[in-house]
PyMOL Python script that loads the backbone (N, CA, C, O; Angstrom):
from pymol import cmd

cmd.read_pdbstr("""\
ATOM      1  N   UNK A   1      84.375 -14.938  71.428  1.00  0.00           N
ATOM      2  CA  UNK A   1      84.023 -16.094  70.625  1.00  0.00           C
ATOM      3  C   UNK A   1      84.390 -17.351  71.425  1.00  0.00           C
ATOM      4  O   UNK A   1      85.425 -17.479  72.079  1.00  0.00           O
ATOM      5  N   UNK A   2      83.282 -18.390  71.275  1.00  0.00           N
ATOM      6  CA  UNK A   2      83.278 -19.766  72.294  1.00  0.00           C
ATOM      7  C   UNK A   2      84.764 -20.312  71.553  1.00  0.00           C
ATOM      8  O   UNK A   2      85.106 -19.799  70.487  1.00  0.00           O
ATOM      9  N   UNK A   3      85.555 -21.316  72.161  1.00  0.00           N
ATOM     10  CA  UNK A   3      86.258 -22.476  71.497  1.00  0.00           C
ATOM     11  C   UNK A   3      85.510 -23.289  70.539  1.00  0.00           C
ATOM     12  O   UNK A   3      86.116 -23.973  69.714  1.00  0.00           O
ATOM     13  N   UNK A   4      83.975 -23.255  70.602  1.00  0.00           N
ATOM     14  CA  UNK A   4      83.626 -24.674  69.814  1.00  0.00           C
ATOM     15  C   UNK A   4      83.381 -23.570  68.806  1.00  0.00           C
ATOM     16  O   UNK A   4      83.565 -24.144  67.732  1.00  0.00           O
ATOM     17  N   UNK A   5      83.058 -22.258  68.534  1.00  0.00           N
ATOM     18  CA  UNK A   5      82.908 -21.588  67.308  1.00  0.00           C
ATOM     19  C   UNK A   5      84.101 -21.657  66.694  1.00  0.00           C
ATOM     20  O   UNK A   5      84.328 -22.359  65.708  1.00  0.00           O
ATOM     21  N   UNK A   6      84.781 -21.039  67.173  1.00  0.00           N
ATOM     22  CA  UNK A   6      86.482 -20.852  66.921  1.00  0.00           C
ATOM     23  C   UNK A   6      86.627 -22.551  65.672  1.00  0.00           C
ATOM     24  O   UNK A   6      86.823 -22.782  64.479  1.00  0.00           O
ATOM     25  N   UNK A   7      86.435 -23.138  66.644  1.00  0.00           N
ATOM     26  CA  UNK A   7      86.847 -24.555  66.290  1.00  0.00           C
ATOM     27  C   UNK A   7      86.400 -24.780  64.569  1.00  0.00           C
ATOM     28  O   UNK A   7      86.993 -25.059  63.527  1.00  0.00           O
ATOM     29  N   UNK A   8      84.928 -24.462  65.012  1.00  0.00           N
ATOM     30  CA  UNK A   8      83.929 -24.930  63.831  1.00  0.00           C
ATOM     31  C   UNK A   8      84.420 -23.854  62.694  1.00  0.00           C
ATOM     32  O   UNK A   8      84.291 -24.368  61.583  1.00  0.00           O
ATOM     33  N   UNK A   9      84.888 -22.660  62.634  1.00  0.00           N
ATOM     34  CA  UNK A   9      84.989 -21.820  61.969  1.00  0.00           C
ATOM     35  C   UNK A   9      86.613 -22.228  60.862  1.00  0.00           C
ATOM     36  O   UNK A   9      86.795 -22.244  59.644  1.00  0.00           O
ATOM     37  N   UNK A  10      87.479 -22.495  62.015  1.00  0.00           N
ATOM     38  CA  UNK A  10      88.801 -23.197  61.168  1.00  0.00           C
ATOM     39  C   UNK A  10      88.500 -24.482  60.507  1.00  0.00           C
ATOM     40  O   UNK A  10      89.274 -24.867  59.630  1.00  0.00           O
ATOM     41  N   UNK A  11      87.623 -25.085  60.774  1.00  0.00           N
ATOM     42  CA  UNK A  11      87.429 -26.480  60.411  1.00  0.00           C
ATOM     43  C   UNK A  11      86.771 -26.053  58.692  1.00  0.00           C
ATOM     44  O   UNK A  11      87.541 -26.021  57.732  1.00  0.00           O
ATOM     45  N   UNK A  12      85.600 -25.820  58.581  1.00  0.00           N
ATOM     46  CA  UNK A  12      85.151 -25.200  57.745  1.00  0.00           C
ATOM     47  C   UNK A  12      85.873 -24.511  56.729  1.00  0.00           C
ATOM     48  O   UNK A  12      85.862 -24.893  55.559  1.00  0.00           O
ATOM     49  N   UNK A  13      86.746 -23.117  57.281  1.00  0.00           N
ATOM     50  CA  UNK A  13      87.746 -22.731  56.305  1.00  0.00           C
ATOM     51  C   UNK A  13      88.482 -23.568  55.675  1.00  0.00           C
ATOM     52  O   UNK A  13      88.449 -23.549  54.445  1.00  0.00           O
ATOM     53  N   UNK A  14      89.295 -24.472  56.339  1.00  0.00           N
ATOM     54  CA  UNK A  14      90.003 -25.475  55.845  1.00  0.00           C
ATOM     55  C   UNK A  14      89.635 -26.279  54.610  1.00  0.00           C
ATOM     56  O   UNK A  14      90.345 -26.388  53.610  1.00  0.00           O
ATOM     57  N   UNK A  15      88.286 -26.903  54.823  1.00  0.00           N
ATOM     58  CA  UNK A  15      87.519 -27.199  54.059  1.00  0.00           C
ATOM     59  C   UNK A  15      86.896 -27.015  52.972  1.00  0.00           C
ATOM     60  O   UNK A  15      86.795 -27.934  52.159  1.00  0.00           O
ATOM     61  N   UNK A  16      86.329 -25.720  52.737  1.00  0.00           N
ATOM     62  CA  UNK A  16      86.568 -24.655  52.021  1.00  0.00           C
ATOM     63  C   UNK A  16      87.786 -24.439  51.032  1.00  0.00           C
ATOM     64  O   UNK A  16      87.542 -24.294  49.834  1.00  0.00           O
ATOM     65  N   UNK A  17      88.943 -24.414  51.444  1.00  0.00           N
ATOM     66  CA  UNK A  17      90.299 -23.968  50.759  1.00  0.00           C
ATOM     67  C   UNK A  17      90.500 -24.813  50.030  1.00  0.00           C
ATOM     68  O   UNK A  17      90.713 -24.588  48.839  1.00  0.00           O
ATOM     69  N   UNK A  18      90.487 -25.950  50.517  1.00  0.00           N
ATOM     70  CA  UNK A  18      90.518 -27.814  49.945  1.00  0.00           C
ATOM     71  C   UNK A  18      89.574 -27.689  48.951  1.00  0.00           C
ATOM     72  O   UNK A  18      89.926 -27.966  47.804  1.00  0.00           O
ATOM     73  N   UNK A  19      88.452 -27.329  49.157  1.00  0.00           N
ATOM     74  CA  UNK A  19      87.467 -27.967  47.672  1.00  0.00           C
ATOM     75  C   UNK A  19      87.923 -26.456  46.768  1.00  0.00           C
ATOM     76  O   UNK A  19      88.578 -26.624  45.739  1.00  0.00           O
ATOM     77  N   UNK A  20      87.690 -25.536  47.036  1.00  0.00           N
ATOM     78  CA  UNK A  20      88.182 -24.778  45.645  1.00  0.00           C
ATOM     79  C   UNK A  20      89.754 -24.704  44.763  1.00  0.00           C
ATOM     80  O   UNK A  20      90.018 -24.209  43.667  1.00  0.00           O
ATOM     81  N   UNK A  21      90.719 -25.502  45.881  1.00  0.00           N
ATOM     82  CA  UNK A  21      91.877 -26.021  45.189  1.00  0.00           C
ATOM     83  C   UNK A  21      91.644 -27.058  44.140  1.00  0.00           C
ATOM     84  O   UNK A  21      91.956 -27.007  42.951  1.00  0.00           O
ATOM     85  N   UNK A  22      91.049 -27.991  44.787  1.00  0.00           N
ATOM     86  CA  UNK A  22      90.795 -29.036  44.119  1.00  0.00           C
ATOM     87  C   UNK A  22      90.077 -29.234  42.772  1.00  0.00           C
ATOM     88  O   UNK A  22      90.314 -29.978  41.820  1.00  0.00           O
ATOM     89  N   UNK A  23      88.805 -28.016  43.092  1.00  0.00           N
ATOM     90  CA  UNK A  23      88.182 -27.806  42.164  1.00  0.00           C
ATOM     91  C   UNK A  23      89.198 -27.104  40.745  1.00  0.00           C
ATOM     92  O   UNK A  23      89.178 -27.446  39.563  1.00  0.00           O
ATOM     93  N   UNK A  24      90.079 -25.966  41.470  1.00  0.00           N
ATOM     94  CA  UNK A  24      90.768 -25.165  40.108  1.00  0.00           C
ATOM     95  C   UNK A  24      91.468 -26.549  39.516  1.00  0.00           C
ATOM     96  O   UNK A  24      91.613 -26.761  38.312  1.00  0.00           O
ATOM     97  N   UNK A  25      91.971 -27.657  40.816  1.00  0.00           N
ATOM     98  CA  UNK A  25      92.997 -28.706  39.700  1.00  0.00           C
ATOM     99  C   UNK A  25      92.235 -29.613  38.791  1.00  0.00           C
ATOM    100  O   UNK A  25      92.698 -30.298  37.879  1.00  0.00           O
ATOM    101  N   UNK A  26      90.735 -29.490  39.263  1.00  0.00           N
ATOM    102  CA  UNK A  26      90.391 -30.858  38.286  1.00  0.00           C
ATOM    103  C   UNK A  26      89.578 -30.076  36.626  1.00  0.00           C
ATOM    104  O   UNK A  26      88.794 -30.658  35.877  1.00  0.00           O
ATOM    105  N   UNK A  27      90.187 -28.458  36.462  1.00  0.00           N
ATOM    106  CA  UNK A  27      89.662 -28.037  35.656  1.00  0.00           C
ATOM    107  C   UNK A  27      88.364 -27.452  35.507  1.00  0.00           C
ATOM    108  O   UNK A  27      87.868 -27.309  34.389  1.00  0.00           O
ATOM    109  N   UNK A  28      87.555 -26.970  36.964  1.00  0.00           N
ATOM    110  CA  UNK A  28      86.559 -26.943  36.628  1.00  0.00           C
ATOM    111  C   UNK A  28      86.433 -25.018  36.898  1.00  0.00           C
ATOM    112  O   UNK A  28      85.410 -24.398  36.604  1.00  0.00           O
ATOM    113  N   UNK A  29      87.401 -24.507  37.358  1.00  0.00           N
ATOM    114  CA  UNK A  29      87.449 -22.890  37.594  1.00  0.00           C
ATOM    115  C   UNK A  29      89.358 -22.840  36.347  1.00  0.00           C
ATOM    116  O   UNK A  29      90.056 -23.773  35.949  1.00  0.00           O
ATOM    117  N   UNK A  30      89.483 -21.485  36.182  1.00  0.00           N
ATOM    118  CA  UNK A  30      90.113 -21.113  35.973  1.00  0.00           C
ATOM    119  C   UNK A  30      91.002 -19.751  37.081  1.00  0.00           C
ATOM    120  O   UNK A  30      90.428 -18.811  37.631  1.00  0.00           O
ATOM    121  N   UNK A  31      92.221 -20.007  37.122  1.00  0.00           N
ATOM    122  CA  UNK A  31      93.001 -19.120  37.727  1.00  0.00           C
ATOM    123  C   UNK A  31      94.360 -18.109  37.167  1.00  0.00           C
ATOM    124  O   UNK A  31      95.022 -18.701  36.314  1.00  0.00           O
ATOM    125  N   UNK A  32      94.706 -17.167  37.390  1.00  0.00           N
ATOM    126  CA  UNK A  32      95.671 -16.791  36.990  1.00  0.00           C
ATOM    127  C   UNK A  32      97.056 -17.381  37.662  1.00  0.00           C
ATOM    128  O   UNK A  32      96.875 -17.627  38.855  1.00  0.00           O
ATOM    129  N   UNK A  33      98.335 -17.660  37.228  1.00  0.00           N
ATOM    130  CA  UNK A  33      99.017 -17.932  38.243  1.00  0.00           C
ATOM    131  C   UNK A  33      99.329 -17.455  39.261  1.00  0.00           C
ATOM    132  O   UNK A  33      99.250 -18.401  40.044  1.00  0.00           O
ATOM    133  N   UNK A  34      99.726 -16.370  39.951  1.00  0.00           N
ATOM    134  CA  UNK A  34      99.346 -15.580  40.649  1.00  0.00           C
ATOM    135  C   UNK A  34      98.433 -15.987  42.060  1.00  0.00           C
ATOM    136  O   UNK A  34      98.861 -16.018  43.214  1.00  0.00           O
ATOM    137  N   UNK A  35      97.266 -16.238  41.661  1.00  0.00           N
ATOM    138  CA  UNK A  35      96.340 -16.660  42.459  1.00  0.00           C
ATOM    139  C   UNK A  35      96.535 -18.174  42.295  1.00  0.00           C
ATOM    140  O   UNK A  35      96.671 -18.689  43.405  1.00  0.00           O
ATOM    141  N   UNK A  36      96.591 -18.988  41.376  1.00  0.00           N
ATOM    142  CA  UNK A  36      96.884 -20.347  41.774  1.00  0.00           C
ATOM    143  C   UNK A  36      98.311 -20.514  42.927  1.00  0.00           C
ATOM    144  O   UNK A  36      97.883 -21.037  43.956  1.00  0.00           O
ATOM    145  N   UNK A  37      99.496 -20.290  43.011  1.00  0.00           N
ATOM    146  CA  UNK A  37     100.338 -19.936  44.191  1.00  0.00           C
ATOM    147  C   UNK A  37      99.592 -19.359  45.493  1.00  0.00           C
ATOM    148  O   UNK A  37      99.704 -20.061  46.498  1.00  0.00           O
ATOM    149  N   UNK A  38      98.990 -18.404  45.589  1.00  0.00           N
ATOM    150  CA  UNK A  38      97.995 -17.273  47.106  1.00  0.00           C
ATOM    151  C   UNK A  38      97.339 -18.761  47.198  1.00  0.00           C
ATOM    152  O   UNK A  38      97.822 -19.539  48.021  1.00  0.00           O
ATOM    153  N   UNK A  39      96.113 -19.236  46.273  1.00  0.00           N
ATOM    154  CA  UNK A  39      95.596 -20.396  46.839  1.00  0.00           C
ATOM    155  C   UNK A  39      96.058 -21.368  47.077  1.00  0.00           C
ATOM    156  O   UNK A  39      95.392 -21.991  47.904  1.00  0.00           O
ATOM    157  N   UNK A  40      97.515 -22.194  46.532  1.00  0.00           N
ATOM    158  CA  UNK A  40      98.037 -23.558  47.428  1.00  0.00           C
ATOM    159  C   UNK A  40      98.561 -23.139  48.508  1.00  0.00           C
ATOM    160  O   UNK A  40      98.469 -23.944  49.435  1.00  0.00           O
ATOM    161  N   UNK A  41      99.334 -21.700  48.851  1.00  0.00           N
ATOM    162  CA  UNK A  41      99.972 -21.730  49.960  1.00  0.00           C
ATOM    163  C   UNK A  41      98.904 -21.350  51.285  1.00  0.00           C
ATOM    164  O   UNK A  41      99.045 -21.857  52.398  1.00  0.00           O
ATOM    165  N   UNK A  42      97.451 -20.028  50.821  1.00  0.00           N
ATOM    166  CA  UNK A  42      96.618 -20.133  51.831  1.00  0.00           C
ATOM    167  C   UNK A  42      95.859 -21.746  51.914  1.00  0.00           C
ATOM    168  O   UNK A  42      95.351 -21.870  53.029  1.00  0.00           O
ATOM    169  N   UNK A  43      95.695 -22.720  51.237  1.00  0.00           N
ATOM    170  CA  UNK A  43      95.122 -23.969  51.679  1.00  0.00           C
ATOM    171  C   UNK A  43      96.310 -24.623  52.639  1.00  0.00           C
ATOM    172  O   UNK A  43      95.850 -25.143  53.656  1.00  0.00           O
ATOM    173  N   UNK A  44      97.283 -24.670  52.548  1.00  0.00           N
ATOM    174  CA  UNK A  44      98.619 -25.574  53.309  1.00  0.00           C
ATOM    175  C   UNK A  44      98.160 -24.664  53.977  1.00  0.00           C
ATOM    176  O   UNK A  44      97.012 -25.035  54.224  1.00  0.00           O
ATOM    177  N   UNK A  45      98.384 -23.297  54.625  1.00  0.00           N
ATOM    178  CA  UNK A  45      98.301 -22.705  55.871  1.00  0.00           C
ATOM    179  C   UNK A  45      96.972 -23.040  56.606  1.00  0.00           C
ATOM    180  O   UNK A  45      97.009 -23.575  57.714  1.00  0.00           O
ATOM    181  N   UNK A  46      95.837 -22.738  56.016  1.00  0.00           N
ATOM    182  CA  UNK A  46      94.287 -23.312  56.603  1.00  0.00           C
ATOM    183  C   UNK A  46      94.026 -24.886  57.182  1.00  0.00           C
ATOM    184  O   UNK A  46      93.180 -25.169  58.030  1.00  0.00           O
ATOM    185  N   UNK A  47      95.104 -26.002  56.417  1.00  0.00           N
ATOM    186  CA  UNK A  47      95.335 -27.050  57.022  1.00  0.00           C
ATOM    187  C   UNK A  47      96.009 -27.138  58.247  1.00  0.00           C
ATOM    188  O   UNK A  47      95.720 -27.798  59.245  1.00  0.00           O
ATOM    189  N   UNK A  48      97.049 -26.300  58.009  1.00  0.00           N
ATOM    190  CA  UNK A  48      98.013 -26.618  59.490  1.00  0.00           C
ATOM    191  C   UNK A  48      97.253 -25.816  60.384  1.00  0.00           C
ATOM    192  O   UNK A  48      96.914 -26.340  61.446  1.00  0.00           O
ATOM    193  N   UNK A  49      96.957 -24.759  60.174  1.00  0.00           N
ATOM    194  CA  UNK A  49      96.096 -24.204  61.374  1.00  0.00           C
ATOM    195  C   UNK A  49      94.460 -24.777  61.906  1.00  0.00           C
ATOM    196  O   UNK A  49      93.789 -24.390  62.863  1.00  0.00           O
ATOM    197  N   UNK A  50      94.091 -26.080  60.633  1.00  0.00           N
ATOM    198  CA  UNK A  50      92.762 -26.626  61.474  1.00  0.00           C
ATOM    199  C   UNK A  50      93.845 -27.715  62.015  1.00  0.00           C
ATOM    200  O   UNK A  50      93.614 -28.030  63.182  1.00  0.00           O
ATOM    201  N   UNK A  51      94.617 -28.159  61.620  1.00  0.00           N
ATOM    202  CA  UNK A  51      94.959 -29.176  62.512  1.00  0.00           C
ATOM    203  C   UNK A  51      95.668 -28.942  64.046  1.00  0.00           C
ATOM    204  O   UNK A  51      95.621 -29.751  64.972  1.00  0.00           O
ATOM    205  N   UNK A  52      96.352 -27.585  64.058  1.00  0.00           N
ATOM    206  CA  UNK A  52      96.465 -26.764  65.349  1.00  0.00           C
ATOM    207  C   UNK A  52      95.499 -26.722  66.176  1.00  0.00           C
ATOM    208  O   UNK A  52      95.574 -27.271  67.276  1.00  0.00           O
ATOM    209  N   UNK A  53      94.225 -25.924  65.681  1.00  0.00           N
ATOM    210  CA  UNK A  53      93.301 -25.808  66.396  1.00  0.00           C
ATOM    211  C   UNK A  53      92.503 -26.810  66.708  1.00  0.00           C
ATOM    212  O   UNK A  53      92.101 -26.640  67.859  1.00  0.00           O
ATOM    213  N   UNK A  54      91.962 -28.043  66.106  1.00  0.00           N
ATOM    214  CA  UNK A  54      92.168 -29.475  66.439  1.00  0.00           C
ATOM    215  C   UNK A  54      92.632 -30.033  67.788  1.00  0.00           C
ATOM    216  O   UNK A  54      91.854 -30.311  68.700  1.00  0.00           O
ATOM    217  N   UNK A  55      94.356 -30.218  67.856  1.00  0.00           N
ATOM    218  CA  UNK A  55      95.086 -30.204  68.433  1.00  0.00           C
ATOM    219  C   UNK A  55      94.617 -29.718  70.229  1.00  0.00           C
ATOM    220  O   UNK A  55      94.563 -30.427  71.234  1.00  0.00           O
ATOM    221  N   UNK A  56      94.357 -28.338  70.058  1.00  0.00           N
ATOM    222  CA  UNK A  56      94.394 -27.654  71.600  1.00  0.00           C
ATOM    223  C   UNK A  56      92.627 -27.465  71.636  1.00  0.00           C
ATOM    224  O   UNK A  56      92.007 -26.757  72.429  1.00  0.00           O
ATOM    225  N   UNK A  57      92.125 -28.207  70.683  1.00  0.00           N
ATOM    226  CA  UNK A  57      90.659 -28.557  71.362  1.00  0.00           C
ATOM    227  C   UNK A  57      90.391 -29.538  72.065  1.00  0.00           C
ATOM    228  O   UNK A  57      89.697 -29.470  73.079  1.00  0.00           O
ATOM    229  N   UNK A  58      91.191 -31.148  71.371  1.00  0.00           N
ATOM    230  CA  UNK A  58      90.958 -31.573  72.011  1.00  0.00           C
ATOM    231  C   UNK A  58      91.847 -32.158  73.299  1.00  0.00           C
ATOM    232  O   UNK A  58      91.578 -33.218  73.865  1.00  0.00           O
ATOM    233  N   UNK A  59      93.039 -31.208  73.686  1.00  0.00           N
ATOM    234  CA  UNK A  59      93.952 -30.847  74.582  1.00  0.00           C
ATOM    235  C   UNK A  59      92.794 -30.935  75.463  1.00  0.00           C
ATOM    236  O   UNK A  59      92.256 -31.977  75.835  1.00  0.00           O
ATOM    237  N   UNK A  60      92.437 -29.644  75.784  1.00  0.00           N
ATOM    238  CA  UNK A  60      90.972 -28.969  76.822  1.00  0.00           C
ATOM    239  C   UNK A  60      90.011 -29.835  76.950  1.00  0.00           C
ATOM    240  O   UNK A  60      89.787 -30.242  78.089  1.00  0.00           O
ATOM    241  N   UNK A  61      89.256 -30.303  75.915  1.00  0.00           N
ATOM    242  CA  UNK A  61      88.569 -31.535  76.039  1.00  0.00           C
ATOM    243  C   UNK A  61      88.728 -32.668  77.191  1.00  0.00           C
ATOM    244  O   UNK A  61      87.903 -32.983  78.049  1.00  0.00           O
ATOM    245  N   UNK A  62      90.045 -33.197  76.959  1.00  0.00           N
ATOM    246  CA  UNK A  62      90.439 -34.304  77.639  1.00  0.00           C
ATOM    247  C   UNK A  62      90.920 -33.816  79.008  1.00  0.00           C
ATOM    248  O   UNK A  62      90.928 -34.516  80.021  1.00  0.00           O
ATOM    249  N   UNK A  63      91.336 -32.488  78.929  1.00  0.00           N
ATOM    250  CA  UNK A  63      91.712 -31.760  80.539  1.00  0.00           C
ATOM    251  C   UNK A  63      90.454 -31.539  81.375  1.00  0.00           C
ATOM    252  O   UNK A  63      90.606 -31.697  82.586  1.00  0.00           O
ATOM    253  N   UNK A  64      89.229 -31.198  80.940  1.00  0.00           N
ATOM    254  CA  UNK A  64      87.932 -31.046  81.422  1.00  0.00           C
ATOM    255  C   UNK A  64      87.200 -31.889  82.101  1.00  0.00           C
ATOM    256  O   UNK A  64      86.060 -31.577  82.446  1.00  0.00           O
TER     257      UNK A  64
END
""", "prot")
cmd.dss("prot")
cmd.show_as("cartoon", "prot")
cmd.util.cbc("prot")
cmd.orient("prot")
């Protein structure tokens, strides 16, 4: 898998995690608690890891 897939793929997830959080908070899904906890802590993890991968893209970028 290229870096710019890689890239595009965390970016996206991230993104992803964010709107269906957001969505369960503004009332528009329902969750068990259970899964409301799995989903804030996998969205905080999907953030720090697009902003990682972010990070050492555009590391390489600017080394190139």
């Amino acid at each position: 898998m290229t870096r710019n897939v890689r890239f595009y793929i965390t970016i996206v997830t991230s993104v992803l995690f964010v709107y269906i959080s957001f969505m369960h908070f503004l009332g528009y899904w329902k969750f068990d608690p259970t899964i409301q906890v799995l989903d804030f802590f996998i969205m905080v993890a999907a953030v720090f890891n697009a902003g990682y991968t972010t990070n050492e893209y555009l590391n390489n970028k600017n080394k190139s």
